[in-house]
N, C-alpha and C positions, 0 to 999 in steps of 0.2 A: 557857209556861215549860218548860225545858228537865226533863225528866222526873228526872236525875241529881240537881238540887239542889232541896232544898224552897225556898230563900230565897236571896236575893243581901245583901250589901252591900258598901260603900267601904270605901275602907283610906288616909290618906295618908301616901306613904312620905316617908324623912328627905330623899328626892331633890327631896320637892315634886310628883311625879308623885300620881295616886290611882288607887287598881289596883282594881279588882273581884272578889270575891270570891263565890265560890259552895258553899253550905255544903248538907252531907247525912249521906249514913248509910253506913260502907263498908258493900256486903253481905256474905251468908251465905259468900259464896266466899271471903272476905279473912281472913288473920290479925286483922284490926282488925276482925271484922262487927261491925256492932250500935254505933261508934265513931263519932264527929263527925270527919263528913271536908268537910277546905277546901280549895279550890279557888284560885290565882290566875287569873283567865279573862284579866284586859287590865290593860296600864295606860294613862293616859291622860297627857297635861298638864295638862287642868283637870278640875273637878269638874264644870262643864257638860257638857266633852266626854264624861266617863265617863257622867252620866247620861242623854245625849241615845241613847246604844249599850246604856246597860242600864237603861229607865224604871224597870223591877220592882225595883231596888236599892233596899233600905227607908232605911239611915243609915250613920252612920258607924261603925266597931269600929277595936278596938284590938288589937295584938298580942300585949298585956300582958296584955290581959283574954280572950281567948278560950280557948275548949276546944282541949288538944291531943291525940289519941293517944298511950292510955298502951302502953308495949310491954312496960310489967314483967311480964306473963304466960307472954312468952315464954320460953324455954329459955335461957340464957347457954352456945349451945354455937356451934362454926362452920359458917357454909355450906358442907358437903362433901358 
């Protein structure tokens, strides 16, 4: 398994397609360290296809239900 993500799984999009996802931890270097970071790695056409390219993909999540990076910590000033 790819050392960046502790886990995988699916995702099926509204296209019908089902994307792969690789979920982890931004590190110490990131504004978000310590944060649930998701990865889209692939999409596929089927669910076979994606799972035959990522066995370790555990199930299926949703977009509605997952963790996102919060960024309200940051400064409300601009990139200059």
């Amino acid at each position: 398994m790819d050392e960046l993500f502790d886990f995988y799984t699916l995702r099926r999009e509204s296209s019908g397609e089902v994307s792969v996802i690789g979920w982890g931890e931004y590190p110490s270097s990131s504004v978000l360290a310590g944060q649930t970071m998701l990865v889209c790695l692939d999409s596929f056409p089927t669910e076979e296809e994606a799972r035959k390219a990522y066995p370790q993909a555990e199930s299926f999540s949703s977009k509605w239900t997952e963790p996102r990076a919060c960024v309200g910590h940051l400064p409300d000033e601009g990139d200059y």
